[in-house]
N, C-alpha and C positions, 0 to 999 in steps of 0.2 A: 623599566618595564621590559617584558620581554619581546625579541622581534625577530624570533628562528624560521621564520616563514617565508622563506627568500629560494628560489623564485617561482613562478610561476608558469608552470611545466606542463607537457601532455599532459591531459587526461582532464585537470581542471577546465578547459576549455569547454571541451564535451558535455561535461555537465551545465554550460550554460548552452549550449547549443540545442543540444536534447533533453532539458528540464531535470534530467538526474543521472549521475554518476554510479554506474554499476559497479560493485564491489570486484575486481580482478578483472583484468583481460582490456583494462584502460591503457598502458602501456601494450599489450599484444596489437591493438587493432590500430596503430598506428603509422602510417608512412613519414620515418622523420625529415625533414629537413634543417642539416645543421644544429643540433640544439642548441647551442651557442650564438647562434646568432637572433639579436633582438630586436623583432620590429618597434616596440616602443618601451620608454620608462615610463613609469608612472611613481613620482618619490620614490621612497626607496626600493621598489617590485620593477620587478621588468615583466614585458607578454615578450614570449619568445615566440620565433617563426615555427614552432614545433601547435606550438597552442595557437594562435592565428591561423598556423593552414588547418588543423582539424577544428577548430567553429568555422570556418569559410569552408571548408568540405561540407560537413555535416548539413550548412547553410542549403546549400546550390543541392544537395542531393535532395532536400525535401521540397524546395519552391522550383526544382527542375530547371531553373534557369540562372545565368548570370544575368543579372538586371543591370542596368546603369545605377552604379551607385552600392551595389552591394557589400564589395570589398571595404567601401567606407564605413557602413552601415553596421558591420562583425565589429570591428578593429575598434569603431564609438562605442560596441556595447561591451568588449571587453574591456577597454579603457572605464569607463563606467563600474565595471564591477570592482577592479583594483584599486579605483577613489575606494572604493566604500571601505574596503579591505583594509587601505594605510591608513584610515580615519579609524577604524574600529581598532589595530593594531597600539594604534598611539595613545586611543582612549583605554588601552590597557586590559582589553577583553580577552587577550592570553594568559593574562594573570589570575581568572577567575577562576573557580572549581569548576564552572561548570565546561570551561576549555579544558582542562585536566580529564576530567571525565571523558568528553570526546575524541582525544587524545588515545587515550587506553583502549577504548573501543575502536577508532581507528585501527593500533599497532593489533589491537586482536583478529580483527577485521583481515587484514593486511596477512596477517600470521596464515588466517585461514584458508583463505583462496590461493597463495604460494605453494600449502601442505598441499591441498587438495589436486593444483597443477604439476608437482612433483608426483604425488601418488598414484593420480590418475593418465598419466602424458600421454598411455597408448589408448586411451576411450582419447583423448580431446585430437587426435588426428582426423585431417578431414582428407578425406577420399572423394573420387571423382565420382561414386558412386551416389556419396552425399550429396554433393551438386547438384548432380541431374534432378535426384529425388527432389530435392529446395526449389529447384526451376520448374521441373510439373508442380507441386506444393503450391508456386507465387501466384501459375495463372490455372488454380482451381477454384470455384466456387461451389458453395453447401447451403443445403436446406435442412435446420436438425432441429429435433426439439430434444430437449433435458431433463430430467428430474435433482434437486441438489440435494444433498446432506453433508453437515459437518464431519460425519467419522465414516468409515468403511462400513460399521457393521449396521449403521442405518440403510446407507445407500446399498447394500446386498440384502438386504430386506425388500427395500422398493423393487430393485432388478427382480427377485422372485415373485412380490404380486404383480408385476408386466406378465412375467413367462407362466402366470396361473390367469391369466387374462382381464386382469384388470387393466383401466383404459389410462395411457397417460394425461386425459384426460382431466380424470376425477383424480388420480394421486397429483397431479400437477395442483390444484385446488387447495389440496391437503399441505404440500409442504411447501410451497411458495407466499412470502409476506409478502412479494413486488405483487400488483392488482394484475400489470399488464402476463405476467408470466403464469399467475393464476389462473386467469381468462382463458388465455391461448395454449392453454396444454403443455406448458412448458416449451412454446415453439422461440426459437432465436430470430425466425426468420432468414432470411438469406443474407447470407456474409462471406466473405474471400480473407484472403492470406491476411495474417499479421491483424485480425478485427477481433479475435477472441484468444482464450488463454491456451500456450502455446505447446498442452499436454490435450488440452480440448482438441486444437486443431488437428493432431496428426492422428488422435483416435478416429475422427470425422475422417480424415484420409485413407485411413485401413479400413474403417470397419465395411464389411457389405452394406449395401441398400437395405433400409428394413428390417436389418437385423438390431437386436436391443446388446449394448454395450456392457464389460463388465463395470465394477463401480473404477472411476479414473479420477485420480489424484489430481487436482489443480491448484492452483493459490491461494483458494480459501475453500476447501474442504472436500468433496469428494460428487461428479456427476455422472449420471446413465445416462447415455444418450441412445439415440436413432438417426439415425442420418436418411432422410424421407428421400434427398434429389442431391448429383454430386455432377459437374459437369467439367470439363477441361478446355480450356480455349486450343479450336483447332490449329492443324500447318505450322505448329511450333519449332523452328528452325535452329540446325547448329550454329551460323549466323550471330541467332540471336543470343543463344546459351552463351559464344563464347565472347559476344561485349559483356554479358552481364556477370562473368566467371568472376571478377576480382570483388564484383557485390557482393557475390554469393556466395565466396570464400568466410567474406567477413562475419553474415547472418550465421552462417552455418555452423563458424568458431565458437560466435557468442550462443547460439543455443545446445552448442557440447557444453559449453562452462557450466550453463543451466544446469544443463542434466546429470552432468558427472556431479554438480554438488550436488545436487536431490540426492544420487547413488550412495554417494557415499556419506551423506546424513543418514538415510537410512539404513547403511551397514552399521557404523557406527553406535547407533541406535539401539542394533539390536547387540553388538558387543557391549553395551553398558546393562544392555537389561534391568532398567531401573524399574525398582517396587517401590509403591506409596504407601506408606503408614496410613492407616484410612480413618482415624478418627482426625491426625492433623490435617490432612487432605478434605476432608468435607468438615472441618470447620474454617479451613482458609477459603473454599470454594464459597463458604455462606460469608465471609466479610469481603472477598470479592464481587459477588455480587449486591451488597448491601442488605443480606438480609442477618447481620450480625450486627450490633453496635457495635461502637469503640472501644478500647477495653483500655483503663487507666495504665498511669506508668510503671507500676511494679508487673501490673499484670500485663503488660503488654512485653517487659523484659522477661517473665517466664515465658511466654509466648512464643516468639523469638529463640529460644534456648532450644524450641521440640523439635526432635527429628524430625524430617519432612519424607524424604524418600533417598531409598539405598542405593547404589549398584555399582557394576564390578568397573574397576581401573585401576590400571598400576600406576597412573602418575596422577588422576585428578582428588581433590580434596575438599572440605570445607575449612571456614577459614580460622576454624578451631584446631588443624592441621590433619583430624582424622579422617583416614583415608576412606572412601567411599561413601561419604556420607555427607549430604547436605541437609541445615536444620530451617526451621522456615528466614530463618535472618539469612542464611545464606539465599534461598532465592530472591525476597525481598530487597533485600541488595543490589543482585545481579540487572534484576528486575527495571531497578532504576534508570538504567544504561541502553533501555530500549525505548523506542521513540514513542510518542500519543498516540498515535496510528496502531502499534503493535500490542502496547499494552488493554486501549479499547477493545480491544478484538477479543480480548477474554470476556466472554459472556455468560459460562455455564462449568460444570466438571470436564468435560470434554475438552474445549476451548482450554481451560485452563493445564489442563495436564500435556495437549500440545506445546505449550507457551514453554512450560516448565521441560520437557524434553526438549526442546529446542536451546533452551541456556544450557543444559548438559552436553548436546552436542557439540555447542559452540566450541565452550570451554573445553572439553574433552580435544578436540583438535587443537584448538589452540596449544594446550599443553603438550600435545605432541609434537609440535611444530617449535616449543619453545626445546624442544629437545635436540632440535637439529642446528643444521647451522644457518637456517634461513634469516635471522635478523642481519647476520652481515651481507647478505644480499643488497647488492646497490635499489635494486628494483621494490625491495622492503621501506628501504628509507624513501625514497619514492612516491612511494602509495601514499604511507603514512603523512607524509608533508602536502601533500596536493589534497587529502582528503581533511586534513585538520583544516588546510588553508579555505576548502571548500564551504566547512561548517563553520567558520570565521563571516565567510559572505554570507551565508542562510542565516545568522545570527544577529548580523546587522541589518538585514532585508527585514530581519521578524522584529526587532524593537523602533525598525523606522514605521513598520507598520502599525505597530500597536501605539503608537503615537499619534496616530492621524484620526483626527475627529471631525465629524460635517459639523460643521455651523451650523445653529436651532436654527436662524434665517435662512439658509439655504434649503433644510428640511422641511420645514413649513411652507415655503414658495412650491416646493416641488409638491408638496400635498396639494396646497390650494390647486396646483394647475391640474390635478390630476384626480380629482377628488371620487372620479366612478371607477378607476383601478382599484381603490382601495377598499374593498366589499366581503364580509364574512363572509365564506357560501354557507349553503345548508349544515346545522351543527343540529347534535342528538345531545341532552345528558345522558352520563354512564355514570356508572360506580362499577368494581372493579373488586374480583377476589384472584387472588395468582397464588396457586398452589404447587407443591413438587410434586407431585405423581396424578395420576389418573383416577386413581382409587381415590385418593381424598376429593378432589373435584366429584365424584359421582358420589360420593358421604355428602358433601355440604348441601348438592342438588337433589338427593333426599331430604333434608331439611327445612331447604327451603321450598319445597310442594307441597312439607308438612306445614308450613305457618312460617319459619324461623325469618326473624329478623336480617336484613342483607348486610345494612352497617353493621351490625353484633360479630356477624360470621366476619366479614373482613376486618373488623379492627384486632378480631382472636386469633384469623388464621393467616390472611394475605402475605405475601412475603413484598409486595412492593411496598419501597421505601416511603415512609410517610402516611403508611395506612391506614396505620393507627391511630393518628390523631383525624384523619381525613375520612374514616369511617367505608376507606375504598372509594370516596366520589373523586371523578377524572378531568369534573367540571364539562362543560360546553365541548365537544371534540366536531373535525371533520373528518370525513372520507379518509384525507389523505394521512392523517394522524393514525387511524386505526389501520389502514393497512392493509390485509388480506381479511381481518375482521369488518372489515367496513360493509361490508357487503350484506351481511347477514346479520349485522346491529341496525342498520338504516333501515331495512327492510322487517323488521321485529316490531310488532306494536306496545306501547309507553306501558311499564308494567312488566312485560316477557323478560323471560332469562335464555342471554344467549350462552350455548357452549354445555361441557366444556371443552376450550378450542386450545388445541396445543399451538403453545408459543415459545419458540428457543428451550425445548425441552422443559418446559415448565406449564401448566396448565390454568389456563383462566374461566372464568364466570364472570358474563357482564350483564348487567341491569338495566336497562333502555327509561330512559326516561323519555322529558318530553324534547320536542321539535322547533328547532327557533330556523327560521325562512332565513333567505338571504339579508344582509342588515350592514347599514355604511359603516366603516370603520372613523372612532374619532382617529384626531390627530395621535396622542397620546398610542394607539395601540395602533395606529397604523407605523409609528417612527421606527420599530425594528424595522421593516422590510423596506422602509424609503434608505436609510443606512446602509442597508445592505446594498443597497441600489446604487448607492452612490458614491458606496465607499473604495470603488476601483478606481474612480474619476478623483476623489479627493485626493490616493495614494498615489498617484500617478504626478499629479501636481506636489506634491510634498516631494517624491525623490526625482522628479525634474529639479525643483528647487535644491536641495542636497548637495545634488550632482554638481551644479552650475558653483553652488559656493565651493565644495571641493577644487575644484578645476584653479579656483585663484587662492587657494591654501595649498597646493600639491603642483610641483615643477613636473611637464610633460612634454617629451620630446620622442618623435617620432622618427624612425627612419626609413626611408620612402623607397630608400635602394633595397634593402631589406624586404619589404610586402613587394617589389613589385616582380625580384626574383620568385617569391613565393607563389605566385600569381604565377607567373610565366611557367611556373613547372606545373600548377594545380592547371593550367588551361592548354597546357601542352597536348596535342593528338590522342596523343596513348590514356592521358588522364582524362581525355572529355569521353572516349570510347568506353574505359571502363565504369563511368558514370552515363552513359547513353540510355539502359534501362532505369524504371524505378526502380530505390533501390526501397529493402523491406526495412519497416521503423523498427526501431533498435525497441520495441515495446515486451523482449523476452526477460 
């Protein structure tokens, strides 16, 4: 079997310390010590004193103290994670496709952020000017309210009915599913540095008081803001700026990386200038969101064959070799190699046509970078090894997990003792028609005021999945199910048609049935959410256990002269001073 994963270097660390490893700038934001030297083995892995002083930094910067006992506390959890690692290693989890796949993604990964820190080197300088900026930035705080949309050309729509005097208000109502952000006018409430997303915060920084924002690009899609109240903590002292200067070096590095790669995705971007074939493009977008069936095997291999979308590069291709052209197998493919998280995130054509420019850009760099001579970069092989090594421990963490069952006994004790937790609230019948446009939604609401049957219309027209046999009914719903609908279905009398209400660019009609009161839950329908309840405390007790059996299957030896150097230099004057302020969570 294979076992190329040796050893365990900067950057891995990090990712247990801060819950996840950000692609580039894990070897930049490093202070080494010795990377040769190793505080422990663990079988065949060593933690190096490079990887133990950044989780023991990262540690003491976020709980702001050295505690009695903390230095133990790193060292057991690293230790811990490199059981998991030579246990999965030996159970041959390098062998799979699904390690190969992660692999490629890594080296592309790796490929990308190297290209972009060579091409970009003079945007990722940080200046003293950046400093200061970050240090007023840490002790500001803001009162804002938002409006969100998934694409720009919605959100410069909303910005224009603000500036023709509509109230954030009522479009707040309009475009928000969260209940609380509906209610409150799109207000955020009051928040300081490092709480929201980090193209939100520094518009809230520039923009005037009361003035309405242009539309601003964030991580999931595009907000208008207004920044109501902005205040700065007074008597901020040089003193203070220059304990915090080597924190503020570090935030400031990691949110250039941020931003030079937005930049230059969207340059990028616009040098591929990709067009979509539009009949392949809105028939993939209707089997993405399920309102397409499956299409057998011949026909889902001519499928597969159709161009998808064009555009210009000199070196990128599809995987039939012609140049500029990707066919839907080619995304679909690509596709694969991105994670649950990213691919749910396609919800509509919009959604979808980001997702799909986003694998073009990837790949477009990538292949640029496969031009250069960055694979023999020591800091390439690097990346790649400490991030594959990564997704080895998130791999073994996720099948110890899906391993772990409550006990019925345990589930049922935990009901019996709890039995008035367990309570439907107020639930309405619905039935439900989900149409693509506006226009058809106000057809079918002509029809039905003329007479028309409700199931009829949704089993003909609806596009949600299953409607057709379900005749559009949603069964029994709560409040919290419907969303920003809720509102205006509870409040409808048994009978009324609500809508229609635009939902993720698609548009609905719903049918208010009757009312069923608060009502106990059996066992049986209460056990998802006792499960869920108890499924941290189950997994916790499974990989204690794990853990302990690794410990007498796996030789471990620590070297104590080793950590306590480590120690002596991380709690040295100089290093406690530069660690003296908070420092800002690495959340960019």
């Amino acid at each position: 079997m294979t076992r190329a994963l040796r050893p365990l270097r900067l950057g891995t660390a990090a990712a247990l310390a801060v819950g996840a490893l950000a692609w580039g700038g894990c070897a930049e934001d490093a202070a080494p010590v010795a990377e040769e030297a190793v505080v422990a083995t663990v079988g065949d892995g060593v933690i190096t004193a490079d990887a133990f002083a950044e989780a023991y930094a990262q540690t003491i910067l976020r709980a702001g103290t050295d505690g009695p006992g903390a230095a133990e506390a790193v060292l057991n959890t690293l230790i811990h994670r490199q059981l998991l690692i030579e246990a999965a290693l030996d159970d041959g989890l390098t062998d799979s496709p699904e390690f190969a796949a992660a692999r490629t993604l890594a080296e592309t990964k790796a490929l990308v952020d190297l290209y972009t820190a060579r091409e970009m080197a003079d945007e990722l300088q940080v200046t003293e000017a950046d400093l200061r900026e970050a240090f007023v930035q840490m002790n500001t705080t803001y009162e804002a309210r938002h409006l969100y949309a998934r694409d720009r050309e919605t959100a410069e729509a909303l910005r224009q009915r603000i500036e023709a005097g509509e109230s954030f208000e009522a479009l707040a109502r309009e475009t928000f599913a969260d209940s609380a952000l509906a209610a409150s006018g799109g207000s955020v409430g009051a928040f300081g540095h490092d709480e929201m997303d980090p193209a939100f915060e520094r518009a809230a920084f520039q923009l005037p008081i009361g003035e309405v924002s242009e539309p601003v690009r964030t991580a999931t899609g595009y907000s208008v803001l207004r920044v109501d109240a902005r205040s700065t903590r007074p008597l901020l002292t040089e003193a203070e700026f220059d304990r915090r200067r080597d924190n503020l070096r570090r935030y400031v590095g990691k949110r250039k990386r941020t931003e030079v790669r937005f930049a230059l995705s969207r340059a990028t971007l616009d040098d591929l200038d990709p067009q979509f074939e539009p009949a392949a493009f809105d028939r993939l977008v209707a089997f993405a969101t399920g309102r397409e069936a499956p299409l057998d095997a011949e026909a889902l291999a001519d499928w597969r064959r159709q161009p998808l979308v064009r555009f210009s590069s000199d070196v990128l291709s599809g995987t039939d070799g012609t140049r500029g052209v990707w066919t839907v197998a080619d995304v679909e493919d690509r596709a694969a190699s991105m994670t649950e998280r990213q691919r749910a995130a396609v919800q509509d054509a919009g959604s979808l046509r980001e997702f799909i420019e986003g694998l073009l850009v990837r790949d477009e760099l990538a292949a640029r970078a496969r031009a250069t001579d960055l694979t023999e970069d020591p800091l390439f092989a690097r990346i790649v090894r400490d991030q594959t090594e990564e997704w080895v421990f998130q791999e073994a963490k996720r099948r110890l997990r899906t391993s772990v069952e409550v006990p019925a006994d345990s589930a049922r004790a935990h009901f019996e003792a709890r039995r008035d937790a367990y309570v439907w609230p107020e639930r309405v019948a619905a039935q439900e028609i989900l149409v693509a446009s506006r226009a058809t939604a106000d057809d079918l609401l002509r029809q039905l005021r003329e007479g028309a049957d409700f199931g009829a219309l949704a089993r003909e027209h609806s596009l949600r999945l299953g409607a057709a046999s379900a005749s559009g009914n949603l069964g029994l719903v709560t409040r919290a199910q419907m969303g920003r609908l809720a509102e205006d279905l509870f409040a409808a009398a048994p009978g009324e048609i609500v809508g229609p209400v635009e939902v993720e660019g698609r548009y609905a009609l719903l049918l208010r049935g009757e009312r069923v009161g608060p009502t106990p839950m059996t066992f049986a329908e209460a056990r998802p959410q006792i499960e869920a309840e108890l499924d941290q405390t189950f997994a916790q007790v499974r990989l204690a256990e794990t853990v302990a059996a690794l410990r007498d299957r796996y030789p471990i030896e620590i070297h104590p002269d080793v950590m306590e150097r480590v120690l002596g230099t991380l709690r040295s004057p100089q290093a406690t001073a530069a660690r003296s302020g908070s420092s800002p969570s690495d959340r960019s």
